[in-house]
N, C-alpha and C positions, 0 to 999 in steps of 0.2 A: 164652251169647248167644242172643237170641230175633230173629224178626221178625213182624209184625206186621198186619195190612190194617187202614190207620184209615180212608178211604174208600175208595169203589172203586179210584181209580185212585192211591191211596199206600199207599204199601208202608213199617214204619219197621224199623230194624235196632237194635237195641240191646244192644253188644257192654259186657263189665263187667272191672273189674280193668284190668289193664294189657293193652297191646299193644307186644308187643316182639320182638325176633326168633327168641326161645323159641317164638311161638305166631303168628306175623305168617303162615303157609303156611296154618294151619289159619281166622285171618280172613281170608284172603285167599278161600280154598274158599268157605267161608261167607256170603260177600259175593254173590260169582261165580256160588254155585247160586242167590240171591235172586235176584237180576238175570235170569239166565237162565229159571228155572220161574216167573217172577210175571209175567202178563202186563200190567199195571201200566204206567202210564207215568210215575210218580214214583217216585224213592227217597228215604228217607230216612236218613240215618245218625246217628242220637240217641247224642252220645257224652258226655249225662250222668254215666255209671257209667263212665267210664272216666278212670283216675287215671295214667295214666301212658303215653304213647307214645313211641316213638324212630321212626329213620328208616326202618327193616323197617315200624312199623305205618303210616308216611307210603306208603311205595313200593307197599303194597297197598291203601289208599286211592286213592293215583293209579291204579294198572291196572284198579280197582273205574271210577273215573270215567271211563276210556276206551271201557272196555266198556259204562257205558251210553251213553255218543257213540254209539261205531258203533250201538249199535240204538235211538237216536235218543230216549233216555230221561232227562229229567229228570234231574240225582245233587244234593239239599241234604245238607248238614250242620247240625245243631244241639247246642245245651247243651253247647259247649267248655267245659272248665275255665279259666282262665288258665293253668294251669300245659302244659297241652297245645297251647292258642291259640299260646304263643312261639311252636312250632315250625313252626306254620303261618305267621309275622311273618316269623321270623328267614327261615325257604325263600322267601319273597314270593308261595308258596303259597295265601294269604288274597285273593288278588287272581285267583287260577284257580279254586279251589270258593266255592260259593255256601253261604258260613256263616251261621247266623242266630242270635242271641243264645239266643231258647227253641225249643218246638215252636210254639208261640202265637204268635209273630211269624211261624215258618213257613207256619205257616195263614193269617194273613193276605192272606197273597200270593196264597191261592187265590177270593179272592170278587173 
């Protein structure tokens, strides 16, 4: 997992392989230290490379996204797969984070 500075003020996060509850503590850390050390007012979460989630990689997604609430930061997602998109469908999920089909759609939003 990398992150990133694409302009000043975004940050991207680009986590790879699966997210499961094998390793959901350690993105979770990893999420948590971006947000926290980036003074950044955007995040992104590019989950291109990512083939597989369950609800451990869901549950630290969410606590990712609260914690940028309280410190009043931006949280997108981009490049779902379908196969990871259900579970943001099936949780009604897709309707609380701000998903964007690419990174390039996400950037639109900023001009």
């Amino acid at each position: 997992m990398n992150s990133t500075v694409l302009y000043k003020e975004i940050t991207t996060f680009q986590p790879t392989g699966y997210v499961s509850a094998a390793n959901a503590e350690e993105f979770l850390n990893e999420l948590t230290n971006v947000i926290k050390e980036r003074s950044n007012s955007i995040l992104l979460v590019d989950l291109k490379e990512i083939e597989f989630m369950d609800s451990a990689g869901l549950m630290a997604l969410i606590k990712s996204f609260r914690l940028s609430q309280s410190l009043n930061r931006r949280f997108s997602i981009c490049s779902v797969a379908p196969s990871v998109r259900i579970v943001f469908e099936v949780t009604q999920l897709d309707k609380v984070f701000e998903i964007f089909d690419s990174k390039k759609d996400f950037e639109a939003t900023l001009t």
